[in-house]
C-alpha positions, 0 to 999 in steps of 0.5 A: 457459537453465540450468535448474539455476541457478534459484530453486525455490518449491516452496509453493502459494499457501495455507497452509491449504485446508480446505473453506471456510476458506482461508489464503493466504500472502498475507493472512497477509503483508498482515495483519502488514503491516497490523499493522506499519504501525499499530505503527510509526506508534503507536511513532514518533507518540507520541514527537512527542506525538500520542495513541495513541488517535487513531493507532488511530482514524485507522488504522482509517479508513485500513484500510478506506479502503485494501481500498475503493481497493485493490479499486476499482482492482484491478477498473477494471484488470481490468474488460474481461477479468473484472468485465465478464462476472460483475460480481459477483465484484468483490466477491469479496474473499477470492479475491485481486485488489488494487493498491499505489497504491489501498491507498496513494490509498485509504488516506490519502483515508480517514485524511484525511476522518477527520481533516477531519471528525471536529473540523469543526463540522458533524459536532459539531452532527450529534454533539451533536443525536444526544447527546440521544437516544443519550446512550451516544454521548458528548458531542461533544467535538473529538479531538485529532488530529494534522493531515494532513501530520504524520500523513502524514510519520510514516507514510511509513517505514511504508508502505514497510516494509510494503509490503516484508512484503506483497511475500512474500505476492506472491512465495510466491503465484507470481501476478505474472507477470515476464519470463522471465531465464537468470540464476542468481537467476530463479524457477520455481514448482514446486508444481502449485497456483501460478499461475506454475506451468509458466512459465519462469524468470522475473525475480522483479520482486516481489522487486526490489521488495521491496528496492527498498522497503527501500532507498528507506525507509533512504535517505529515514529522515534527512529524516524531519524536516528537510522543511517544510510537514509532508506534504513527506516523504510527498510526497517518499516517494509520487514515488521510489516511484513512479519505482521503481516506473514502471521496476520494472514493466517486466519485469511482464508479467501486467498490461493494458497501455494505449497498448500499452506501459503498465500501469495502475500505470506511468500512475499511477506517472507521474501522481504524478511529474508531482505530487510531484517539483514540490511537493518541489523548488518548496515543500519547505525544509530545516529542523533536525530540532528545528524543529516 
């Protein structure tokens, strides 16, 4: 192997390690991609006429939904060599441990309830008998909000851009593991506090996804409104993901394999082809970008 010919990351995975505070390169990378989705999907929403407003409150939904799967999923993969033993360390946030696909399912599970409940006539009645008593709570009137497939749509873009920021968190932090490679773009961790720390040059699988991620974003951003029913284009982005993804993850080798040579996020990545492929190529319909 050319030892020489490598990529040297000499940054351990904290920014900061003072006492009880800690600031690791990856929250801060997931906090700006936080940010940068939210920012992009306010900016694009509002010139197809949706209030900002109820971006903003939608968003918030989604967030939470988004750390709630991310975690949940994290844990069920780790569950046998971690959680099982010390259960309450599934709740420890701030040492690390989440997944893509549950921030992503969770995430739009939770801007989706949102959605659905927020202008039903139950949860209007539920409003308006508290009003009542809590008249500081507002009169219960409907929000107007965009339906789930438009949000969905104009979010896409979004994620993956995103989800290209949140990568450099992951490649600085030296924790996912990838197969190791003689090539000249391989990486090593030189920094005694990384956990890729001792291993050998390795493939950075992050960063192929990384620009996987940016690639698939350029190559869907014409069709962002020429898909019909709205949600097609989420629906479009959720399944090239996934096959990217499904292959990408290959060369991962810090995951759980199941049926000894798939990781958790391969049989997801598959579920959800099995899903979007069908419904983009059976109902999806082209349609001038002008038609709403």
């Amino acid at each position: 192997m050319h030892t020489l010919a490598v990529i040297s990351i000499p940054l351990g995975p904290n920014i900061i390690d003072f006492g009880p505070f800690i600031l690791a390169w990856h929250g801060l990378f997931t906090f700006i991609a936080v940010a940068t989705s939210v920012y992009l999907a306010v900016r694009w929403g509002t010139k197809e006429g949706i209030s900002a407003d109820a971006i903003y409150s939608i968003a918030v939904w989604s967030i939470i939904g988004g750390i709630v799967g991310a975690r949940v999923v994290h844990v069920i993969d780790f569950w046998g060599p971690i959680y099982q033993h010390d259960p309450i360390r599934m709740f420890y946030v701030w040492q690390g441990g989440i997944a893509i696909y549950g921030a992503i399912l969770g995430g739009f599970a939770f801007g989706a309830a949102y959605v659905l409940i927020r202008n039903s006539d139950r949860f209007l009645a539920l409003w308006g008998s508290l009003f009542k008593t809590f008249s500081f709570l507002g009169e219960p009137n409907k929000a107007p909000l965009p339906g789930i497939g438009h949000m969905a749509d104009i979010v896409a873009p979004a994620l993956l851009i995103s989800m290209a920021i949140g990568r450099i968190g992951d490649i600085v932090n030296g924790e996912h593991f990838a197969k190791a490679t003689d090539m000249f773009w391989g990486v090593i961790y030189t920094n005694s506090a990384s956990p890729g720390y001792t291993r050998p040059a390795s493939h950075p699988a992050v960063a192929y996804e990384l620009i996987f991620d940016l690639l698939l974003a350029a190559a869907i951003w014409p069709l962002r409104n020429r898909l019909r029913p709205r949600g097609m284009f989420f629906v479009l982005y959720g399944g090239l993901y996934s096959i990217g993804r499904f292959f990408l993850s290959f060369l991962r080798v810090e995951q759980i394999p199941y049926f000894e040579f798939l990781n958790q996020a391969q049989i997801i990545a598959l579920i959800i082809i099995v899903i979007a492929i069908p419904l983009v190529v059976f109902k999806a319909q082209f349609v001038k970008p002008s038609q709403n």
